[in-house]
C-alpha positions, 0 to 999 in steps of 0.5 A, a space after each residue: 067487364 065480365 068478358 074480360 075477366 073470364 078471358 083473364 081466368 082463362 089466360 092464368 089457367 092455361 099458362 097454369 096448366 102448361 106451367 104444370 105440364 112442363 114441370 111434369 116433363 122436366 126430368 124427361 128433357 134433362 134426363 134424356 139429355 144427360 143419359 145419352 151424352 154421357 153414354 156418347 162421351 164415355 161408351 161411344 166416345 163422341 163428343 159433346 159438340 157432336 151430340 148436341 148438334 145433332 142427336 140431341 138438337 130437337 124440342 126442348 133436348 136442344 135448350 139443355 145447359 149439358 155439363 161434361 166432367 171426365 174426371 168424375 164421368 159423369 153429365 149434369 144437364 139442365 134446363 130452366 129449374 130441372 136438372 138430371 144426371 148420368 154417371 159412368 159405371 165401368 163396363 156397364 155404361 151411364 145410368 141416370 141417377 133416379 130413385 136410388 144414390 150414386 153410391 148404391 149405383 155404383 157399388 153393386 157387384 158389377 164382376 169385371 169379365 175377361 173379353 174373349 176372344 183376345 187378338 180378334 184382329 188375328 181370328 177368322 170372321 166371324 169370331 174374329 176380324 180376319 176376313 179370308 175366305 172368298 164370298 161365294 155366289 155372284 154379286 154384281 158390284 156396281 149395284 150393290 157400290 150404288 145401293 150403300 152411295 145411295 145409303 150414306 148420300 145424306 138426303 131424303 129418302 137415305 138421310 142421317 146414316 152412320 154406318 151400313 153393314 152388309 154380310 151375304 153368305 156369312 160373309 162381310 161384303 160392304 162395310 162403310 162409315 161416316 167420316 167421323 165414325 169408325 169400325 170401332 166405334 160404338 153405336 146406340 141400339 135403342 130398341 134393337 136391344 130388345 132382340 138381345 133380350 129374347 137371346 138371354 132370355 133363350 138361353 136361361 130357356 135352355 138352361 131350364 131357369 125360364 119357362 116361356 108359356 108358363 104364367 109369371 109368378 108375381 106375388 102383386 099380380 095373383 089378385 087379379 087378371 095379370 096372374 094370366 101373363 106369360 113370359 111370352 106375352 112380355 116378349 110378344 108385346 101381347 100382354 094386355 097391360 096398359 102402356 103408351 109407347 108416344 116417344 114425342 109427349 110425357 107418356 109411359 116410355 119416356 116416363 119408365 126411361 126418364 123418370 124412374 129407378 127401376 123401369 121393370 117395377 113401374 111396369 109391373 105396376 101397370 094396370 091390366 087393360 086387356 086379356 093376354 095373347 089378345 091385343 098387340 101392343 108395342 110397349 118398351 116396358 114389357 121387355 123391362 120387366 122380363 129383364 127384371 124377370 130375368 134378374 130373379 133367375 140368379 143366384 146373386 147380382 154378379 152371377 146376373 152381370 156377368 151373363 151376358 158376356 158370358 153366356 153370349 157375347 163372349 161366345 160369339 165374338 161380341 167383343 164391344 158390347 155394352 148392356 147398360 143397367 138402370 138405377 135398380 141394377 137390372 139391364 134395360 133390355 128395352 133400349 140401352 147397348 152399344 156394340 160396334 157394326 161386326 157385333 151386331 152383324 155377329 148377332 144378327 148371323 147367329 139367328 140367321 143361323 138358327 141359333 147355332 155358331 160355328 157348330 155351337 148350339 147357342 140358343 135353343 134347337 126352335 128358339 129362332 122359329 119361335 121368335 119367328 112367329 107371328 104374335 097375336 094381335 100383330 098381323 104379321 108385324 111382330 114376333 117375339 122381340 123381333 119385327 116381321 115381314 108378313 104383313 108387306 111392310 117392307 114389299 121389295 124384301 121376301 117375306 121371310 125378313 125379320 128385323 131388330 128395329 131401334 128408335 131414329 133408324 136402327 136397324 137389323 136386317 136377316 133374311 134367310 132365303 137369300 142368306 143376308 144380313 143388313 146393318 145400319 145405324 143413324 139419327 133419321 126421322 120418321 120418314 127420312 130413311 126408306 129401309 125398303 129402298 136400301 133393301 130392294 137396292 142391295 137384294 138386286 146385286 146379289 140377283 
């Protein structure tokens, strides 16, 4: 009997504990799911049967009841007593509704900036979609055309590709898409927005707003250790803050995304764990919070929204950008932009080319070699907001790639010694797409 009743104890206890957990993760399966059907439905404009067959048929995702208005554009997602929900700022995408009212949201001083250049269609490439000029070098087509089948065959090792971009010499010399995809739509970074960030962040550098090596002057921080951090730490992922980065449990990256209103607070609020420049750490929020540091270096509001687009985008032709903002109003500059393929080919050949556009120097003269350097801890993996290749990772690629890399396959490709930049976009698990093998493949037909 006693046995018996210590079993039952036990039983009420674990259905307790589960019950609980489940409560806790609740906002993280409503909340993803709202946020990026209504990004998909009202940035990206795909539809919701799409989406949830595919992007978010996974664990509980798949058990949402997701509600559409486009009248109000806005999703609700629900699942068992949760409920989330994701409203549609015009040029700054979907937030989640979290910690602050849909009226705060939406009445910040979002400024309306003009999109340059106009008439893309009839402008050279890059700037431009008029592609004219003839690529120089040889490249053997019949490799390079087996290289992309291979990519868009849709079967492990080359499974869940969206669209694939190759640009050789600065100039495109592939461009394919899924049937229900086109040149025009607009694809979720997730975490190559990251590298947009290090851009921004150049260029306040080179506006003398921002000082990378200098310690950050947060008030709750000079107490203790954290007084230590630099802006380049957060960029380097070495700053010693505590952070769990596990996309697949109730850890602090789907807490920060899900959860809570202003991701680069939550950050800041991290406990220090280890001393600065030491141990590398991949952590989403600390990019958050250099974009809520960033927030800081603008006179108002609308001077900060208006940057991006102004600053970089419109200055390299990124013409379809979209940097979306938390709750709080600050850029989550971990995961959030959509851009089309040329864009983020344009991004990706503006640090190919040392930060210089067409005679501009955009960035700062070294911003690119400094991103280029291996972060402490990192072992040749990581530089500032930019994954590397001196650790082999990728061993058919030279050493000199450095990469955007975005959750679910995302991937920016830049390699300087052969002048080549590599775009693709998906939904691929964990080991479902072979980067290296695509590659290897397309590095072959320009041999």
């Amino acid at each position: 009997m006693k046995t018996k009743r210590i079993a039952l104890a036990v039983l009420v206890a674990l259905i307790l504990g589960a019950g609980f957990y489940l409560h806790l993760l609740m906002p993280v399966i409503t909340g993803y799911a709202a946020k990026n059907l209504a990004s998909a439905v009202f940035v990206a404009g795909r539809s919701q049967e799409a989406m949830e067959q595919e992007d978010l048929n996974f664990s509980f995702i798949a058990l949402t009841n997701n509600t559409v208005d486009f009248e109000k554009r806005e999703v609700e997602s629900r699942f068992l007593w949760g409920k989330s929900k994701a409203i549609y700022v015009e040029g700054y995408g979907c937030t989640l509704v979290k910690d602050f009212s849909e009226e705060q949201i939406q009445s910040r001083p979002y400024p309306r900036i003009e999109v340059l250049p106009d008439g893309s269609d009839s402008i050279r490439w890059p700037m431009g979609n008029a592609i004219e000029e003839p690529v120089p070098g040889l490249i053997d087509r019949d490799k390079l055309n087996l290289a992309i089948t291979q990519a868009m065959s849709d079967t492990i090792p080359f499974k869940g590709t969206f669209a694939l971009v190759v640009v050789y010499k600065g100039q495109p010399i592939a461009e394919v898409y899924r049937d229900d995809f086109s040149p025009n739509t607009k694809f979720l970074s997730w975490s190559m927005a990251k590298s947009v960030t290090n851009a921004l962040v150049g260029l306040r550098v080179k506006d003398g707003k921002m000082a990378i090596d200098e310690p950050l002057a947060i008030s709750e921080w000079q107490q203790d250790k954290r007084q230590d951090i630099t802006l380049s730490n957060l960029l380097q992922m070495n700053s010693g803050l505590d952070w769990n980065e596990n996309y697949g449990n109730l850890s602090d990256v789907t807490v920060m995304l899900h959860k809570v209103g202003d991701m680069g607070l939550y950050t800041q609020q991290k406990a220090y764990k280890y001393p600065a420049d030491s141990v590398w750490m991949y952590s989403s929020g600390s990019t958050n919070l250099v974009c809520r540091e960033l927030r800081k270096t603008f006179p108002d509001d609308q001077a900060y929204y208006a940057y991006p687009r102004q600053a970089l985008f419109n200055r390299i032709g990124m013409t379809s950008a979209i940097f979306e903002v938390d709750a709080s109003g600050t850029f989550v500059g971990s995961s959030y932009l959509y851009a089309t393929m040329r864009d983020y080919a344009r991004f990706a050949l503006l640090y190919l080319y040392d930060g210089n556009w067409e005679g501009d120097q955009i960035l700062p003269k070294g911003w690119v070699d400094y991103t280029t350097e291996t972060a402490n801890g990192s072992e040749g993996r990581y530089g500032s907001s930019f994954w590397l290749n001196r650790s082999g990772e990728y061993p058919d690629a030279p050493d000199d790639l450095f990469l955007c890399k975005g959750h679910d396959g995302q991937f920016i490709c830049i390699i300087p010694s052969k002048e080549l930049v590599v775009v693709r976009t998906g939904y691929s698990k964990k080991g479902e797409f072979d980067l290296n093998a695509l590659l290897k493949g397309i590095l072959k037909s320009l041999d």
